[in-house]
C-alpha positions as CSV (number, residue, x, y, z in Angstrom):
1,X,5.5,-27.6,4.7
2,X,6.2,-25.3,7.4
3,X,8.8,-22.6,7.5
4,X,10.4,-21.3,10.7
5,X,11.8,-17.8,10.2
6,X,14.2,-16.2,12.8
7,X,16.4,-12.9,12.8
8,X,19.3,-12.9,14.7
9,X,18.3,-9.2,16.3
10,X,14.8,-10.3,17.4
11,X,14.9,-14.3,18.1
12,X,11.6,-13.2,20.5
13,X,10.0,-12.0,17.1
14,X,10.4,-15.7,15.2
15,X,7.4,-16.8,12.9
16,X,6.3,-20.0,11.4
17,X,4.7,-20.1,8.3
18,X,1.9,-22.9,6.9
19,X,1.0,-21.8,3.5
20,X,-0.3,-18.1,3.2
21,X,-0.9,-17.8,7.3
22,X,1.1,-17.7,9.9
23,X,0.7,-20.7,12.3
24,X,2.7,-19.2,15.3
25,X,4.8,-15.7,16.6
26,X,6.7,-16.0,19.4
27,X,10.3,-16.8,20.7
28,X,12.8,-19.1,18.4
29,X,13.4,-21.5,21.2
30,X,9.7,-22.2,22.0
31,X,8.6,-22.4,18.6
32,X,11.5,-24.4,16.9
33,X,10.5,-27.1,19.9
34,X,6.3,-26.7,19.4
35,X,7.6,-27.0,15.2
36,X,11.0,-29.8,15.1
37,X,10.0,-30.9,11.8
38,X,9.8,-26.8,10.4
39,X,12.4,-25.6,7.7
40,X,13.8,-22.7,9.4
41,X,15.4,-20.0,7.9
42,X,17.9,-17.6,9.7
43,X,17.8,-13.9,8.3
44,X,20.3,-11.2,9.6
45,X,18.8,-8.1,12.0
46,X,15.1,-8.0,12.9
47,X,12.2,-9.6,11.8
48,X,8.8,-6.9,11.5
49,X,5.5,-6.9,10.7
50,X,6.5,-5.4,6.9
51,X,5.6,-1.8,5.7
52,X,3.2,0.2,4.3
53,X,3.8,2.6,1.8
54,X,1.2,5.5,0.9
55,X,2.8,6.4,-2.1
56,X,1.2,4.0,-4.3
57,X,0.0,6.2,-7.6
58,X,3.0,8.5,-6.9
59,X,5.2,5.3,-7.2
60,X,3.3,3.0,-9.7
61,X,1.6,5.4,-12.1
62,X,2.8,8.5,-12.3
63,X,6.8,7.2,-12.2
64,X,8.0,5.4,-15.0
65,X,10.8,1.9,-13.5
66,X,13.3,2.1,-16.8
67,X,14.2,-1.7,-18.0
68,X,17.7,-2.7,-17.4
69,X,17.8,-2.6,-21.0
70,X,16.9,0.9,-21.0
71,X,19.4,1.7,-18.8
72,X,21.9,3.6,-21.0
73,X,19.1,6.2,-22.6
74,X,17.1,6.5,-19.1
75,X,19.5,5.5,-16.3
76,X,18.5,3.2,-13.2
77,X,16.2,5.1,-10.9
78,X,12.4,6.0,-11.2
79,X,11.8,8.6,-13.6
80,X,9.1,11.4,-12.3
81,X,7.3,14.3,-13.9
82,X,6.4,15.3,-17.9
83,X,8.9,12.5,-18.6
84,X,7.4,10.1,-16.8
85,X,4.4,10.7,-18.3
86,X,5.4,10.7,-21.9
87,X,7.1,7.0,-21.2
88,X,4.3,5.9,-19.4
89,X,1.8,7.0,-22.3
90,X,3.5,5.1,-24.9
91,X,1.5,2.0,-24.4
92,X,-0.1,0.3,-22.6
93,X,2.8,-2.8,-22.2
94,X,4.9,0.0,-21.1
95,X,2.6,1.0,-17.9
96,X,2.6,-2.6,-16.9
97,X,5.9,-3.6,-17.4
98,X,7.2,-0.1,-15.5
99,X,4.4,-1.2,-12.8
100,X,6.1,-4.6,-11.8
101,X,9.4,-3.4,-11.8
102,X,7.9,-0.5,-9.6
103,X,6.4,-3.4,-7.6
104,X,9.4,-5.1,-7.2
105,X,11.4,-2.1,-5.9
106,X,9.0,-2.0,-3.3
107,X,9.1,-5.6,-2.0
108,X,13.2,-5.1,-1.8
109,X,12.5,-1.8,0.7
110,X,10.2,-4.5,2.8
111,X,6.7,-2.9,1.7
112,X,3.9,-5.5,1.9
113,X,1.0,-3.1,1.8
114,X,0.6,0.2,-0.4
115,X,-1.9,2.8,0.1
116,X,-3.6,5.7,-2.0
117,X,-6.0,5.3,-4.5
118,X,-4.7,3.1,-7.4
119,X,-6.7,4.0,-10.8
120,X,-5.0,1.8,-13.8
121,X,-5.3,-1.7,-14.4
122,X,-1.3,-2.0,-14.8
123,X,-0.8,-0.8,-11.5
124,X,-3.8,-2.6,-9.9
125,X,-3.0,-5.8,-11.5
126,X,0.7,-5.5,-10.7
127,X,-0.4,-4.9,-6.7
128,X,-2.6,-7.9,-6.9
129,X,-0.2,-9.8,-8.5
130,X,2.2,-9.3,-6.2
131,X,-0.3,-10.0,-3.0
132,X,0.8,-6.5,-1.7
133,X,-2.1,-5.3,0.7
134,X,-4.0,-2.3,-0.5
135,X,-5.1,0.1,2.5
136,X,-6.2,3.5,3.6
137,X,-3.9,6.5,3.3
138,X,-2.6,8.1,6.0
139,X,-3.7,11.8,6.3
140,X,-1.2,14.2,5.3
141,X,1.8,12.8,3.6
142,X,5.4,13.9,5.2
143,X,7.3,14.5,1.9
144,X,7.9,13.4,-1.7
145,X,7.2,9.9,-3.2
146,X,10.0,7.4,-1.6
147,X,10.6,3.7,-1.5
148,X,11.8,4.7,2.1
149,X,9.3,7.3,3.6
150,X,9.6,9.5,6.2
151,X,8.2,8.5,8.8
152,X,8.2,4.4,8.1
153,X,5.2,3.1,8.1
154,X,4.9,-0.6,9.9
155,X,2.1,-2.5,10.1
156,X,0.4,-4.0,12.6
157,X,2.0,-6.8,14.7
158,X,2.0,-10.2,13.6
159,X,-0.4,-13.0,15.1
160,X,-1.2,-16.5,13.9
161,X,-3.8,-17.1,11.9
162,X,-2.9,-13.6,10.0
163,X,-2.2,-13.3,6.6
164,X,1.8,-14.5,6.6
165,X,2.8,-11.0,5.1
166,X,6.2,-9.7,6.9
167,X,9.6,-8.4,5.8
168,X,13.1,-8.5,7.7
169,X,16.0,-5.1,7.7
170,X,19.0,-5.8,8.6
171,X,19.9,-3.5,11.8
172,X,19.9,-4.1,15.2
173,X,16.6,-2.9,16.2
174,X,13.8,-0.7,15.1
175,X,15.4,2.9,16.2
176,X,18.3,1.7,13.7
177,X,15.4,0.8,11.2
178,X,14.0,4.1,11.2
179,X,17.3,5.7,10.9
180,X,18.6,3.8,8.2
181,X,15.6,3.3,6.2
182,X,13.9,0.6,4.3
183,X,16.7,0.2,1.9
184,X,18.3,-2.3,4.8
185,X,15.3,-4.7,3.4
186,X,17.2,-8.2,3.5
187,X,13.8,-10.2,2.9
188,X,10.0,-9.9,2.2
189,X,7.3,-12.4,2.8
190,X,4.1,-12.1,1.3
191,X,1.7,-15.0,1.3
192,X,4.0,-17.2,2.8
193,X,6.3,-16.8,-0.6
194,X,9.6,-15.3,-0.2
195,X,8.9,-12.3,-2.6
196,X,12.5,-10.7,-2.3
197,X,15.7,-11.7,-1.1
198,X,19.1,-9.5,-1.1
199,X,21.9,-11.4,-2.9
């Protein structure tokens, strides 16, 4: 079945979806007439080609993602350092479990493609699973590990026939984007499967 997504900041940027590709990018209008039988879907801000995030071992192996049920002992937010370490050393369930959750946090800040070299199976298989992209690093990192980097990183722009990987921020265009960061992440497509959506 196809699936016509549209943002109400970029209706120029619309995308239909046929399984894991993308079968056209252009404007709403043209492609909701080229696609009548399409389910369409109607997202708030703009629609982009997704991000990329070098911090991928920063992020997924050497941070530890606390369960909720571990919530009163370790709190909500990534744990870093010695810490981290000593959680993520336990076992190995622990590494994979803290890996998908880490996973996760990234498809909500619109990530669809990590970077930096990825060593442990938990994080590897948690990538994979996912269908995050794995690329290149960028040279010289700006600051510290962050779901929301500075500078954002998008990818490329979307075209059909290309993998139909893409993630939608709710702001009004992508100087707004930049300044607010990825955390405005309403939506993130990856392989054609809605992998996050804001409640």
């Amino acid at each position: 079945m196809l699936t016509l997504h549209v943002a109400e900041a970029s209706p120029e940027a619309a995308v239909v979806v046929d399984g894991a590709q993308l079968a056209a990018v252009g404007p709403y209008e043209a492609l909701a007439a080229g696609h009548p039988r399409a389910r369409v879907r109607r997202w708030p801000g703009i629609l982009t080609p997704g991000l990329l995030n070098p911090y991928g071992p920063e992020l997924l192996e050497q941070a530890y993602h606390p369960d909720p049920r571990e919530a009163d002992r370790l709190g909500t937010e990534p744990v870093f350092g010695e810490r981290a370490l000593a959680l993520l050393g336990a076992n190995a369930s622990a590494r994979g479990a803290s890996a998908r959750r880490g996973v996760q946090r990234l498809l909500a800040h619109g990530t669809v493609a990590v970077a930096g070299e990825l060593r442990g199976r938990a994080a590897l298989d948690a990538v994979r699973g996912a269908g995050l992209a794995l690329a290149g690093r960028p040279a010289g990192l700006p600051g510290p590990a962050s779901f929301s980097p500075v500078p954002l990183v998008l990818l490329p722009g979307l075209a059909p026939g290309k993998p139909a990987r893409f993630a939608v921020f709710d702001v009004p265009d992508r100087a707004a984007l930049v300044r607010e960061g990825a955390a405005t992440c309403v939506a993130t497509v990856v392989a054609g499967r809605l992998v996050y959506r804001r409640r």
